[in-house]
N, C-alpha and C positions, 0 to 999 in steps of 0.2 A: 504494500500500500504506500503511497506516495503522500509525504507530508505535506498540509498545509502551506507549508511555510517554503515549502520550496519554489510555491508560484509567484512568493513575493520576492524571493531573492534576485536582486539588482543584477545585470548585467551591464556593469561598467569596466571594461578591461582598463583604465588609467587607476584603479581605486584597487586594494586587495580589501578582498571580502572576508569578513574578519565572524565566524559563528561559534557564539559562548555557547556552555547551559551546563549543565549539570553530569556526570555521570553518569553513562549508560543511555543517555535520554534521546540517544538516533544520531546524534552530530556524523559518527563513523559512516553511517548506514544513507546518510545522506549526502556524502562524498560519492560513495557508492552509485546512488540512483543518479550523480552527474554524471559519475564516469559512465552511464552506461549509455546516456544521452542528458545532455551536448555533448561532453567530452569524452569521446569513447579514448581518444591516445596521450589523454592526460596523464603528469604522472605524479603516483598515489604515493607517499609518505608518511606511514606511521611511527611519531616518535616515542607512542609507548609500549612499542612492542618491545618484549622483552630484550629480542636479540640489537637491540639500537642503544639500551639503556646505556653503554657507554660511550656513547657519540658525543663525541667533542667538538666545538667549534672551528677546528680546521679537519675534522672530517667534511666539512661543507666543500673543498678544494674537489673527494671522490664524489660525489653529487652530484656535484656543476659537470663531471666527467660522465655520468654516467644520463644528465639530462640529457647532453648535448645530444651522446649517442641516441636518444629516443626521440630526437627531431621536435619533440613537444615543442609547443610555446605556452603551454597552459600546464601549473604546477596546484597541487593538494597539498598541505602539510598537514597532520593531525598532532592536534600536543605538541605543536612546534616548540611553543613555549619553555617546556621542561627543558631545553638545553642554552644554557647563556649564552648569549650576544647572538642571539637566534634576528634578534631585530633588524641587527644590521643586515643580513643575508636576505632576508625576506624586501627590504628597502631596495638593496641590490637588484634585484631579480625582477622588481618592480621598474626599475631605471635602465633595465634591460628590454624592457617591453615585454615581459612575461605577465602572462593571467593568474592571478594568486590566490588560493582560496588556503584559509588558513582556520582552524577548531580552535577552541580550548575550552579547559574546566577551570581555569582560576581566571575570575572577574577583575582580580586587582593586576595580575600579571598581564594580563591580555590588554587593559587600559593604561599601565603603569609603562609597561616597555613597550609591547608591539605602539601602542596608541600615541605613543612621545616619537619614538622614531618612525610612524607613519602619519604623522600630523597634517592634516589635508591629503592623504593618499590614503584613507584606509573608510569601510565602513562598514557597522558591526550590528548583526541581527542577533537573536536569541533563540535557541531552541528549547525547548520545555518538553515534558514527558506530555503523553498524549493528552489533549483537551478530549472534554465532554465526546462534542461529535466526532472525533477521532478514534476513540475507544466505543463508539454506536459505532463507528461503519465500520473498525475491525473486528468487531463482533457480532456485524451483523443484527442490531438491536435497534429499537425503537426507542425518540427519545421518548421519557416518561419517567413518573414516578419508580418505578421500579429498578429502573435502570439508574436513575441519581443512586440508589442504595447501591447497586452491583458496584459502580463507580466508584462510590463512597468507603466499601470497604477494599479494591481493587488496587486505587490509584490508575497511574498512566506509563508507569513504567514499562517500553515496546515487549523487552526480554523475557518480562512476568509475565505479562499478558497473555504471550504463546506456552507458558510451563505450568505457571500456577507455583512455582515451588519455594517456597518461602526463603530457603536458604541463600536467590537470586538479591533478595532483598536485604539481608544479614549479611552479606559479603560486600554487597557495596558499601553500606554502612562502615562497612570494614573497612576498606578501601580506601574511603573518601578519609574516616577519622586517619588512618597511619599513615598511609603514601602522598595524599593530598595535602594532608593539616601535618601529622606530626614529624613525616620525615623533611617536608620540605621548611618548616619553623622551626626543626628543632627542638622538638617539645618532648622531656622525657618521661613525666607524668603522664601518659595514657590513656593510664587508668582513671584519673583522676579527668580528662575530656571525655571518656566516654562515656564516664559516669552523667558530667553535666549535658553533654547531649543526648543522652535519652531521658533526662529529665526534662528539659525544652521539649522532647519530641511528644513527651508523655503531658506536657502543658500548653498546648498548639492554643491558641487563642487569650492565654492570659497576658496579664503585664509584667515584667521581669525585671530585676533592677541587680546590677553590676553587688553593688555595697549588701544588698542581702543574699544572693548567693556565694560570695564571696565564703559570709558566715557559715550558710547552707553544708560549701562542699569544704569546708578548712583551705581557704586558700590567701594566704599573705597580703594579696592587693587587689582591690577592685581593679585598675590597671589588667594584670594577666586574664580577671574574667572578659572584659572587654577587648583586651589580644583575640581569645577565643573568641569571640561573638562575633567579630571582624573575619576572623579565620572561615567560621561557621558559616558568613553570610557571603565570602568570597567563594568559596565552592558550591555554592549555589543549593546548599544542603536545608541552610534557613532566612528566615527574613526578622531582623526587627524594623517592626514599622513606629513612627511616634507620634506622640500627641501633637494633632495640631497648635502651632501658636508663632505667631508671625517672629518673634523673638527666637533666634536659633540657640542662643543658648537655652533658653526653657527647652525647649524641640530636645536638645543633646542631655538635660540633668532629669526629666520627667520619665517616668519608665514607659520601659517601648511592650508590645506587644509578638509576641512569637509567633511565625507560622512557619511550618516543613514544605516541602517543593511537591510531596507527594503523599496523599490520605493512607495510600497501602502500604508506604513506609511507615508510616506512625502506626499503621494494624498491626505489622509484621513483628516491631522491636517494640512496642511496650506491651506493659501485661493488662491482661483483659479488666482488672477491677480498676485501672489509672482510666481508662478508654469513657471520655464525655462525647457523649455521639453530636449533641449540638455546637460544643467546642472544633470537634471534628468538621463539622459541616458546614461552620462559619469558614475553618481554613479552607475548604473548597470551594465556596465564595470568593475569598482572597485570591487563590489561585485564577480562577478566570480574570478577575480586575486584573492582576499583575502582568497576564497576560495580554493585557491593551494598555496598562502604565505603568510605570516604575516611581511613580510620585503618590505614594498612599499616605493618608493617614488616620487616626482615630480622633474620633470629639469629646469630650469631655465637658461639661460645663454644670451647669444643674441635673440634665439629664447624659446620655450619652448614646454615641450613634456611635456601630462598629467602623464605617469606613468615609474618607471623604480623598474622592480623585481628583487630582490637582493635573492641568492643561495648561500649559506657557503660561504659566506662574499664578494661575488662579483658580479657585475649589469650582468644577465644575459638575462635580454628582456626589450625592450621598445616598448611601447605602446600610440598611440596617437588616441582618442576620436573625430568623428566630427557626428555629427546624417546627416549630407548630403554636401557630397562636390559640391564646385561651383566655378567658374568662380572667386570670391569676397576672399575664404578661400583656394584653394588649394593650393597655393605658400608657405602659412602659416602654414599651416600643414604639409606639404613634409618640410621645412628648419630644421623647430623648430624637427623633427623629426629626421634627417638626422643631424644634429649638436649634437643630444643627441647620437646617434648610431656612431657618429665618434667619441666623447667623450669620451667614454667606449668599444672604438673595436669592437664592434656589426655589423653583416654580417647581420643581419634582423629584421626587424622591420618589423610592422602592425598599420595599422588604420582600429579601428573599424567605420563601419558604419550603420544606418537601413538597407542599402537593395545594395549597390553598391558594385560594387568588378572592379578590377583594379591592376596595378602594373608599380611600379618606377626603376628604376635602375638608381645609379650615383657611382662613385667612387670604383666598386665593393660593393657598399653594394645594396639590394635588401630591399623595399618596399613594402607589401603585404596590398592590401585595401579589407577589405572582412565585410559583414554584422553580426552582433551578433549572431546571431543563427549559424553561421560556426565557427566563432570567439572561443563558448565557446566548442566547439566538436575539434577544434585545436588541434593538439598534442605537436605541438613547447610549449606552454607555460603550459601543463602539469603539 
């Protein structure tokens, strides 16, 4: 099945096309479906394949020997990143008139180096584990109630989707904590991160704060929790999002809000009595939003709204999360809603919910309650 996101992918040959995301989440698979068309005689380079891990930066000299020989003008590198002074090579190759299509897993690497030494030549999409309708049409399902739940406890990760095997999901886990976070930081306590990230994985929708985990896990300085949560949010594993407030220091000292990249992750490694299924299902909420912005954040004020999307530099949707309203929560969720959308001028608002739909009016501003599966085919929040 051919991803989404590959119909948006720019064909600009003066630019190297630069595709983040996450571990396992198709980036490999999606070099693939190039090379098989448009570039069938491209040539394909994986740098984290085992037999490369000691590739040095004047191995780049056997390379360029062995591009030549393949007549390409269009190059792949996967995980380029992991080998130092990778940038300048890829700049190169760029100034050669080559077509560059370039992966990676680390967010901060990939903007920090590639992004500094390709400043006006490079430009960087996102891949994500499968969306909603990604995971209906590879399995052939209807969107619907029922189907948010299969989702819900599945995730989007390509490799599960076809095994079902849990252990797909614990290994990456695995992965990402040692060879992504610890080998490449340095980090010799472990145990001590793996511990805190299944604690974040097992609190997907709460608020988190540096200086009380700190306490939590015995760890010396709020400093190294926020090393981690940096580390955490660079491999693309988690998100803290924060409280709105036009002041960035407030933004940076208020506690931020967790979510994981993927629901069947968080089924996979925490234990069944930590598992909040409405906590769970606000992060799959999250997940489609982040999937159209990288500017989120949460409201607070008297009431409180789970999310408010921000659009060249201003709050342009708010969005509130309940997996089923009642009798007990709807006053709560209409205020904290309707306080955030009067806050920032907003004529409409949504709550997502599994399966109900509905609508509010006050004050000229309009509240739409609609189920997940309408929610993420929306056009408003686009």
């Amino acid at each position: 099945m051919k991803r989404n996101q590959l119909n948006t992918l720019p064909d600009i040959r003066s630019h190297a096309l630069i595709v983040s995301g996450i571990r396992r989440c198709g980036k490999s698979t999606l070099l693939y479906q190039l090379l098989r068309e448009p570039y069938p005689q491209a040539v394909y380079v994986n740098f984290d394949d085992p037999r490369l891990y000691d590739f040095e930066i004047n191995d780049f000299v056997k390379l360029d020997v062995l591009i030549k020989e393949s007549g390409s003008t269009v190059l792949m590198f996967d995980e380029i990143q992991l080998i130092k002074g990778s940038e300048r090579y890829v700049r190169q190759k760029l100034d050669e008139n080559f077509q560059v299509f370039v992966t990676g897993s680390n967010a901060s690497l990939l903007s920090r180096e590639l992004g500094s030494s390709l400043t006006g030549r490079h430009i960087t999409k996102e891949l994500f584990p499968f969306s909603y309708h990604e995971y209906c049409r590879f399995h052939d399902l209807v969107a619907r109630t029922e189907t948010t739940v299969l989702y819900l406890k599945d995730g989007g990760f390509p490799e599960y989707q076809k095994q079902k095997n849990p252990e797909i999901l614990t290994s990456l886990l695995d992965d990402i904590l040692v060879r992504d976070i610890a080998v490449r930081y340095n980090i010799r306590d472990i145990k001590t991160l793996q511990r805190l990230t299944l604690f974040l994985l097992a609190n997907v929708g709460n608020r988190v704060t540096g200086n009380k985990l700190k306490k939590t896990f015995g760890i010396a300085s709020t400093t190294t929790i926020l090393e981690y949560f940096s580390h955490l949010e660079n491999s693309y594993l988690l998100s803290f999002i924060p409280m709105f407030d036009y002041s960035l220091k407030k933004q940076n000292n208020n506690p931020k809000k967790v979510y994981a990249i993927d629901t069947g992750l968080v089924e996979i490694n925490t234990p069944n009595y930590t598992k909040d299924t409405g906590r769970k299902f606000e992060n799959l909420v999250f997940l489609a939003l982040r999937q159209r912005s990288k500017e989120i954040f949460y409201f607070s004020g008297k009431g409180e709204c789970d999310f408010l999307v921000m659009d060249k530099g201003v709050i342009s949707g708010a969005v509130q999360v309940c997996l089923e309203l009642n009798s007990e929560n709807l006053q709560r969720e209409l205020s904290g809603l309707y306080e955030a959308m009067q806050t920032f001028k907003l004529l409409y608002g949504v709550i997502v919910t599994l399966s109900q739909t509905d609508s509010s009016t006050q004050n000229g501003m309009t509240i739409t309650v609609m189920p997940f599966h309408q929610f993420v085919g929306d056009t408003v929040f686009q």
